[in-house]
N, C-alpha and C positions, 0 to 999 in steps of 0.2 A: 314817480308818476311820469309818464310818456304823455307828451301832449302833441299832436297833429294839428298842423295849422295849416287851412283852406283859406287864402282869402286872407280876408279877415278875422275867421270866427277862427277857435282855437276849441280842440273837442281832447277832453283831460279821461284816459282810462288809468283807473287807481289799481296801483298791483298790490298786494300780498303776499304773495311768495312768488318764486321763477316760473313755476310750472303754469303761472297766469297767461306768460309770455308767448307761450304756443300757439294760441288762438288768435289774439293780438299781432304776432307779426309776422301771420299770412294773411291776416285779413288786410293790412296795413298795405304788402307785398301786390295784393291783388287789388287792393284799391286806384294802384297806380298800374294797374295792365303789363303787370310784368311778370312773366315764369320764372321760375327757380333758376333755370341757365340766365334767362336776363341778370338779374341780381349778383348769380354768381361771376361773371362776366366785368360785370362793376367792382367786385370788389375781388378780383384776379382769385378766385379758388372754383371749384368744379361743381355744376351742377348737385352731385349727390353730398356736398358740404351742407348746402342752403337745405336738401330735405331732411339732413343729420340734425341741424343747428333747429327746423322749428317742426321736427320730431320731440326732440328733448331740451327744450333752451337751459337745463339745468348746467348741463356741463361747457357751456358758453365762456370762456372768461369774461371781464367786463371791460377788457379791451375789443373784444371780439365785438361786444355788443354794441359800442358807441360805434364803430364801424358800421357795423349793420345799421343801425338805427341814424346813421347819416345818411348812409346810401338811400334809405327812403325817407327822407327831408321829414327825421321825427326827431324832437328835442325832449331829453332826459331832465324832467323837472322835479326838483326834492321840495315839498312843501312841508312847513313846521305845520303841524296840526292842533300844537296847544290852543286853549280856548285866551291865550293871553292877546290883547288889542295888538294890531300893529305896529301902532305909535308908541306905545308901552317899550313892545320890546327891541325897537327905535333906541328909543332913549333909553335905555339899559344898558345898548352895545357901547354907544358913545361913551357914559357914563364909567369913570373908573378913579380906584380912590388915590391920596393925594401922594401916594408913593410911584404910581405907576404903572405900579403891576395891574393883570385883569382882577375883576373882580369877585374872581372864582378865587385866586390866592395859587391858581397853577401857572407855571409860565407858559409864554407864547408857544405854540405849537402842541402840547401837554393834554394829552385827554384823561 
C-alpha cells in the first residue's frame, strides 16, 4: 500500500498487482509539478528511464521502486488485512512457549 502524506492527512492507494502502479506514479509525479527529466535528474538516470519505468512499472525492480517512491516523498505501507483485532495480534507476537522458540515451531528467520 503506498501512502502519501500532505500535511497531516495521509491519503492510502491500495495496489493489486504492478500494473496499478502506472497511474499512481505519474499522478503522484505530477502532483508535485515535476516532469519526467525533473524526477530523472533526482534520481541521476534519463529522462526516457522515468517514461520507461511508468509506461510499464512491471519491470521496475523493487529497488528501483523504493527509489522512485522516495524521490516523491511516498512511503511503502504493507498492511495485515486479517479481520483479527490489533491488540489480539499484539499479544500473539509477544507471546511464545516456554522453550523459546516462535510459536509457529519454525526458527527465527524461516518462512
Amino acid at each position: 500500500m503506498a501512502c502519501l502524506m500532505t500535511g497531516n492527512f495521509i491519503m492510502d492507494y491500495p495496489l493489486s498487482f504492478a500494473g496499478q502502479l502506472k497511474q499512481h506514479l505519474r499522478s503522484l509525479r505530477k502532483s508535485r509539478a515535476l516532469k519526467q527529466a525533473d524526477l530523472a535528474r533526482q534520481l541521476g538516470v534519463v529522462q526516457s528511464r522515468i517514461a520507461a519505468l511508468e509506461k510499464n512499472p512491471n519491470v521496475m525492480t523493487v529497488d528501483t521502486l523504493f527509489k522512485l517512491l522516495k524521490a516523491l516523498d511516498v512511503q511503502l505501507v504493507l498492511r495485515d488485512e486479517r479481520p483479527e483485532a490489533e491488540g489480539e495480534r499484539s499479544l500473539k507476537q509477544t507471546q511464545s512457549p516456554k522453550n523459546g522458540s516462535p510459536k509457529s515451531g519454525k526458527s527465527e528467520g524461516e518462512w
